[in-house]
C-alpha positions in Angstrom: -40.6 41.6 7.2 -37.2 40.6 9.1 -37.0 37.1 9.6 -36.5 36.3 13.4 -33.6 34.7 14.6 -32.3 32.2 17.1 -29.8 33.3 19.5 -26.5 31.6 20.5 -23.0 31.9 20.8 -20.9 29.7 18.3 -22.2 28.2 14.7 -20.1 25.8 13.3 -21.0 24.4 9.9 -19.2 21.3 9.4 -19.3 18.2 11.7 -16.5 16.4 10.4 -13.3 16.2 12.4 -12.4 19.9 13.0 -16.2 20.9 13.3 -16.9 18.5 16.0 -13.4 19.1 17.6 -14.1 22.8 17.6 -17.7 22.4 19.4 -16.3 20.5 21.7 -14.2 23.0 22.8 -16.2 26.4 22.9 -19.1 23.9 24.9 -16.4 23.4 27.5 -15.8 27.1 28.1 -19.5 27.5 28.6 -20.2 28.9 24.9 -23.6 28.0 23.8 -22.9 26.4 20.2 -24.8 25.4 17.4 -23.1 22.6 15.3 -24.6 22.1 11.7 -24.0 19.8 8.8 -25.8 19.1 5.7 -25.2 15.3 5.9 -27.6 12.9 7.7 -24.6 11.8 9.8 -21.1 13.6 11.9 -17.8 12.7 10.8 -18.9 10.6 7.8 -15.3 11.4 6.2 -14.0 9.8 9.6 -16.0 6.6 8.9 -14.7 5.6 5.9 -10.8 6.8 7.1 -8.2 4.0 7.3 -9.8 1.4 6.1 -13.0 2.0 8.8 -10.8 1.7 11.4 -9.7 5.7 11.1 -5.6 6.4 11.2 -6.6 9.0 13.8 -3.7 10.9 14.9 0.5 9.9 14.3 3.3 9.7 16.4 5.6 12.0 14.8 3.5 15.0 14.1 5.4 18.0 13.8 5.1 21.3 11.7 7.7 20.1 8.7 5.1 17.1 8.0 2.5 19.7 6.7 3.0 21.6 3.2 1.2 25.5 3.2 2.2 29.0 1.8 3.2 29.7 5.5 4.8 26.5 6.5 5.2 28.1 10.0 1.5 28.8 10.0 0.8 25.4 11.9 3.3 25.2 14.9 1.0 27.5 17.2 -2.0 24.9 16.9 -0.2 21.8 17.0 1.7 22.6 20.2 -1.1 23.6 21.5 -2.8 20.6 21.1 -0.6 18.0 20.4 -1.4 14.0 19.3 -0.6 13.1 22.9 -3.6 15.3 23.7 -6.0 13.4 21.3 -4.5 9.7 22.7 -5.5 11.0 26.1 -8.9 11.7 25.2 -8.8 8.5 23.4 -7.5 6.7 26.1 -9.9 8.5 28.5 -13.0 7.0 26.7 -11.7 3.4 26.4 -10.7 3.3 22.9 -8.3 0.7 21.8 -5.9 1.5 19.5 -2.2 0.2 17.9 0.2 1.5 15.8 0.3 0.3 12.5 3.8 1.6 10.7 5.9 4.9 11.1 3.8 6.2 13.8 0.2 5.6 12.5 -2.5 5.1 14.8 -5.5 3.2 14.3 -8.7 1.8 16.6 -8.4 -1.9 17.0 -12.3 -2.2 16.6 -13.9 0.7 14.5 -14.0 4.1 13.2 -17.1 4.1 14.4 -15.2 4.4 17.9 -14.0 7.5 17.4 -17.1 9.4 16.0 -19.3 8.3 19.3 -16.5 9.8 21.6 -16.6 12.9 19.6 -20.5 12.6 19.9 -20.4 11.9 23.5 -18.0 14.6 23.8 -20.5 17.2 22.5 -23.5 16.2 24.1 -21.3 16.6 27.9 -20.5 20.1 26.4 -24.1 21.4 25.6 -23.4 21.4 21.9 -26.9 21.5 19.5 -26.4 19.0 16.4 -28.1 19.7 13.4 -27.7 17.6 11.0 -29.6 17.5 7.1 -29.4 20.8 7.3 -28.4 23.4 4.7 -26.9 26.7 4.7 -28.1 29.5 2.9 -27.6 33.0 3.3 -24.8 34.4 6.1 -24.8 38.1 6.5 -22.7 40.2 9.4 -24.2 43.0 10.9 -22.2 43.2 13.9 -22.8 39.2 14.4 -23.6 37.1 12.0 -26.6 36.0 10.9 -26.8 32.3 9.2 -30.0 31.1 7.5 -30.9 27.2 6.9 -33.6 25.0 6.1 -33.7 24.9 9.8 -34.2 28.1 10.6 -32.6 31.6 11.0 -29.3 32.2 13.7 -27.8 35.2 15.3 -24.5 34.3 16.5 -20.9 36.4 17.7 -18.7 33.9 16.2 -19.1 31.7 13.3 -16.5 28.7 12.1 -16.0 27.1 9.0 -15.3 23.8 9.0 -17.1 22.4 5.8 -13.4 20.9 4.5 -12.1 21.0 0.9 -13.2 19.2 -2.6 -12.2 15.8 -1.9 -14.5 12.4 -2.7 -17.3 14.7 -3.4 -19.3 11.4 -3.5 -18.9 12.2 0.7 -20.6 15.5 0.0 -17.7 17.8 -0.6 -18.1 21.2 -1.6 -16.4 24.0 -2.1 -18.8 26.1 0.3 -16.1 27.0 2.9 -14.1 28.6 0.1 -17.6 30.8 -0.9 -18.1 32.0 2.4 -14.5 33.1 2.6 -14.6 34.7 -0.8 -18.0 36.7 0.5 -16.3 38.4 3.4 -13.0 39.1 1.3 -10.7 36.5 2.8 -8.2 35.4 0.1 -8.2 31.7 -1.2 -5.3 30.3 -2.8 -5.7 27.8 -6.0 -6.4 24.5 -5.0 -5.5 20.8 -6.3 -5.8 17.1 -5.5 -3.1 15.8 -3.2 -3.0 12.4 -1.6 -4.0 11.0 -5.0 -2.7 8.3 -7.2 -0.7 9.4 -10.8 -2.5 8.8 -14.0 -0.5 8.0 -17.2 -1.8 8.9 -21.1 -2.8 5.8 -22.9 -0.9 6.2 -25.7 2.3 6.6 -23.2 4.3 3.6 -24.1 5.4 3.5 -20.2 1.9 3.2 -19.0 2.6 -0.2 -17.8 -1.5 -1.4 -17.7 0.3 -5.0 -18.0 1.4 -4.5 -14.6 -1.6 -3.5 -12.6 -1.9 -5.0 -9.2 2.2 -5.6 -8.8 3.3 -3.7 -5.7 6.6 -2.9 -4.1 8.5 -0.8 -2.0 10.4 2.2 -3.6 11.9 5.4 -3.0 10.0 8.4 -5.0 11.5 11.7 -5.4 9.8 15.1 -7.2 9.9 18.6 -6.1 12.5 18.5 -3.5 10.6 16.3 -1.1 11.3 12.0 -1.2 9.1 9.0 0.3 10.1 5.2 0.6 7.1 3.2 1.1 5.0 1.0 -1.2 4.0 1.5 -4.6 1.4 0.4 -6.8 0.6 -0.2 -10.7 -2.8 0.2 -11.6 -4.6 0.0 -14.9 -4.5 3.8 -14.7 -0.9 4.6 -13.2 0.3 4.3 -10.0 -1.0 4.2 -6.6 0.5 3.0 -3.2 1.4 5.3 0.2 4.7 6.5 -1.6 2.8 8.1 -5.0 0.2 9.3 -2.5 2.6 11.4 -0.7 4.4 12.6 -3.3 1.5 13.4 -5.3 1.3 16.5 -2.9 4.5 18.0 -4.1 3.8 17.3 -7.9 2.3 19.7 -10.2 1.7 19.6 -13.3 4.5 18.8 -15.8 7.1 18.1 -13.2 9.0 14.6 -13.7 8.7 12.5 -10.8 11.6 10.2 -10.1 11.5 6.7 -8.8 14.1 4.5 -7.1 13.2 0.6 -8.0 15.8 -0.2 -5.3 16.2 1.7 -2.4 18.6 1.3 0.1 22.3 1.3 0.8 24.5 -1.1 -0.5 22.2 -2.7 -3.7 25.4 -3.0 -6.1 27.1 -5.2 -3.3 24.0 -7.7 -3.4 23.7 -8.0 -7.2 27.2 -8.6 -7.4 26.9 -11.2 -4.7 23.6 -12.9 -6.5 26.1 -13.0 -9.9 28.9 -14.9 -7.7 26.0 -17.3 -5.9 24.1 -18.2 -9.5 26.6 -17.1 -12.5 24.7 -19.0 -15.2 21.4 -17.3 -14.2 19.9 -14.4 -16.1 19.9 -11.2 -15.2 16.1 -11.0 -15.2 16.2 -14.2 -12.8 18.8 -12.6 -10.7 16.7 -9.0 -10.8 13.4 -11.3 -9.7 15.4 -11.8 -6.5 14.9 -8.1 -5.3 11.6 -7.0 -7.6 8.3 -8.6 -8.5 8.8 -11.1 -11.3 6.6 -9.4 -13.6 8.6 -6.5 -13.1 12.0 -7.9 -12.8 10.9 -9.2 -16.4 9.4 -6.1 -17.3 12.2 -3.8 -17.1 14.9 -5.7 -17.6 16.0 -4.8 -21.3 15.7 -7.5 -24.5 19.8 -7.0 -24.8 20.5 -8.6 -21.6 18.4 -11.6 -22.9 20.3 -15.2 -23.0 23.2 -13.8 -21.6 24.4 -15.2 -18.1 25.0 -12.7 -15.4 28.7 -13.6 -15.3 29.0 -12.9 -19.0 27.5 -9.1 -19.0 30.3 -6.1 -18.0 30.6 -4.2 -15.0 29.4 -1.3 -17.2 26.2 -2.5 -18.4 25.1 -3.7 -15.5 26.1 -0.3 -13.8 24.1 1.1 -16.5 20.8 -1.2 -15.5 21.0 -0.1 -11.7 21.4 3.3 -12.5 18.2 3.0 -15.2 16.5 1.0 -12.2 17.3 3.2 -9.2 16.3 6.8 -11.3 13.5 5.7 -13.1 12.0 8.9 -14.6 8.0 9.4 -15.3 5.8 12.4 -16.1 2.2 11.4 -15.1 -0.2 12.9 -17.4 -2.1 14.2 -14.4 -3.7 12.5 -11.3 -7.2 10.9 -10.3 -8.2 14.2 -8.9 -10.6 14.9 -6.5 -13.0 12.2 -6.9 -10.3 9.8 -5.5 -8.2 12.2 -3.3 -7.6 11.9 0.1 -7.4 15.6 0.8 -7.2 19.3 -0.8 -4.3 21.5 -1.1 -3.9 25.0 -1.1 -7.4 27.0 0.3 -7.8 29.8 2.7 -4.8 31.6 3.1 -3.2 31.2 5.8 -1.8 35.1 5.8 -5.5 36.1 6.1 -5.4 34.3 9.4 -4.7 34.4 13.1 -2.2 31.4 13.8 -3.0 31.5 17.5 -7.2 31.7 17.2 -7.7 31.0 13.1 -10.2 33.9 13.0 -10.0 36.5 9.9 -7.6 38.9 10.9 -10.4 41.3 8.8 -13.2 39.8 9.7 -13.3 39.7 13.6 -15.6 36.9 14.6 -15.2 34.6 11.0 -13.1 31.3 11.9 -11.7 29.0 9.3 -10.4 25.1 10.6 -9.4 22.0 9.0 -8.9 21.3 5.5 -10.8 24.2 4.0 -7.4 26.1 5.1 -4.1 26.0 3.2 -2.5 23.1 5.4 -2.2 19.7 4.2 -0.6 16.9 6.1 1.3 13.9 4.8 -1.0 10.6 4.5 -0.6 8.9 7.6 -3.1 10.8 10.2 -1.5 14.2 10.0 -4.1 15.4 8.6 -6.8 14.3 11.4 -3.9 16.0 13.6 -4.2 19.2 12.3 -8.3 19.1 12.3 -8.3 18.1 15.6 -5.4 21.0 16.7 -7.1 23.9 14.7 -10.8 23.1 15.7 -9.1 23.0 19.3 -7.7 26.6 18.7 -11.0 28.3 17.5 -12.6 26.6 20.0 -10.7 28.0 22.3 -11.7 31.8 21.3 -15.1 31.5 19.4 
């Protein structure tokens, strides 16, 4: 016996960011969308996000701050819904908000701020929530047809916005990449990115004796470079400039790391050596790093000597060590600790302008469970709220 079937226009599975974005959108044209989600609560990824207070959107979005296959995939969405358009919603519903560094935005109260706008946003648009509710079977016949512990649904269009493998604690899965696997829609190899760098323990330049120092460097690897703070941990390294640069690193690639960034470094050391000639170089060095660094990497030869008394050579030999300081991780946390997912649903299998299947008419894929990842920083909240927007606009 069939099974019988609710009607409606739009299911979207997924009510994080780009789920709740998208069914806000097709509500608004008058779509009749169902929005479902196996978690008890929406946008729990957007809860814990920036510290609670959600890094929602950044100033200086644009397409060369997201790393795909298709880099030129993700202009179409993001002009078409920019992160002035998310502030103006913002705005609109009273949110307070400040910028916290290099163009991040975050709520002054509450990431809790920013789910109940979305919330509110869906119930004004006729959107049906249902949430603690799986997914089993999808077939197309036409439509599709989605089954769940809530019942069968018979719908024209149907989005994916269940995100990638990241903190699986959250409820991660990799059930978008299924779906797009059942109808034939290619999906590339995926990694950890946004993710702190893990050294062997037998790797004499693990550094455990320095967990908890932090400073600000420059880190290079794979053509791409990020100055912001770092951090040692008892694992590796952490901090917003590993994070970033994590994204770019695959295995067995060195990654490079400037201890002193910054024009014009061999003018100040030689400035500390006339100011304090008697001092150490390892005093001199605790000027511009951590002291337990400073005493750290300064090597056992320059010990007992007074700055004024070491050449010009060695010491261009030290800054040189200290400003392309190589490493090779052993790997990274992986997903358990990472921020987001690179590499997913190709983007070449996809409409830039709609994100539907280009062979699947109907299918949609948003967010991260698609092969666009944006630098740490709210780029990636950008491009969930710019490519639920798009499918939302033709679902």
């Amino acid at each position: 016996m069939a099974v019988s079937a609710t009607k409606t226009d739009v299911i979207v599975i997924g009510a994080g960011a780009a789920g709740l974005m998208c069914a806000i959108s097709a509500g608004r044209r008058g779509r009749r969308v169902l929005l479902i989600d196996h978690a008890e609560k929406a946008g729990k990824k957007i809860l814990i996000s920036g510290g609670g207070r959600c890094n929602f959107t950044n100033l200086h979005t644009a397409p060369d701050r997201f790393i795909s296959a298709n880099r030129h995939f993700c202009i179409s969405a993001l002009r078409r819904y920019t992160q002035h358009d998310f502030i103006a919603l913002v705005r609109r519903h009273g949110i307070a908000f400040h910028e916290k560094k290099l163009g991040q935005l975050f709520c002054d109260d509450s990431a809790r701020d920013i789910v109940g706008m979305l919330l509110r946003e869906c119930e004004e648009a006729g959107v049906t929530l249902m949430l603690d509710t799986t997914v089993g079977r999808i077939e197309k016949d036409g439509g599709f047809r989605v089954e769940t512990s809530g019942g069968a649904f018979d719908t024209e269009s149907l989005v994916i916005a269940t995100g990638g493998l990241s903190i699986p604690k959250m409820g991660a899965t990799g059930f978008g990449y299924g779906v797009a696997k059942q109808f034939g829609v290619e999906v590339l190899p995926t990694r950890a990115g946004l993710v702190p760098f893990t050294f062997a323990d037998a790797d004499p330049r693990n550094f455990k004796d320095l967990a908890g120092v932090a400073f600000d460097a420059e880190v290079r690897c794979g053509g791409a470079s990020f100055s912001e703070a770092m951090l040692f941990t008892h694992r590796g390294l952490s901090g917003p400039a590993i994070l970033q640069i994590s994204s770019y690193w695959k295995d067995g690639m060195p990654v490079e790391i400037d201890m002193l960034p910054g024009a014009g470094i061999e003018d100040r050391l030689k400035g500390l050596v006339a100011e304090r000639p008697k001092a150490e170089v390892k005093t001199l060095l605790s000027d511009l790093l951590p002291r337990r660094l400073a005493l750290k990497v300064t090597p056992a030869s320059f010990d007992g000597r007074p700055a004024n008394r070491v050449p010009e050579r060695e010491w261009q030999s030290l800054t040189h060590d200290l400003r392309h300081w190589e490493i090779s991780p052993a790997g990274t946390e992986g997903y358990r600790t990472a921020e987001v997912t690179l590499g997913g649903v190709d983007t070449a299998a996809l409409s830039s302008k709609t994100m539907e299947a280009r062979a699947v008419p109907g299918l949609y894929f948003i967010g991260e469970v698609v092969d666009v990842t944006g630098w740490l920083g709210g780029y990636n909240f950008q491009w969930a709220w710019s490519s639920g927007y798009c499918a939302g606009q033709f679902a």
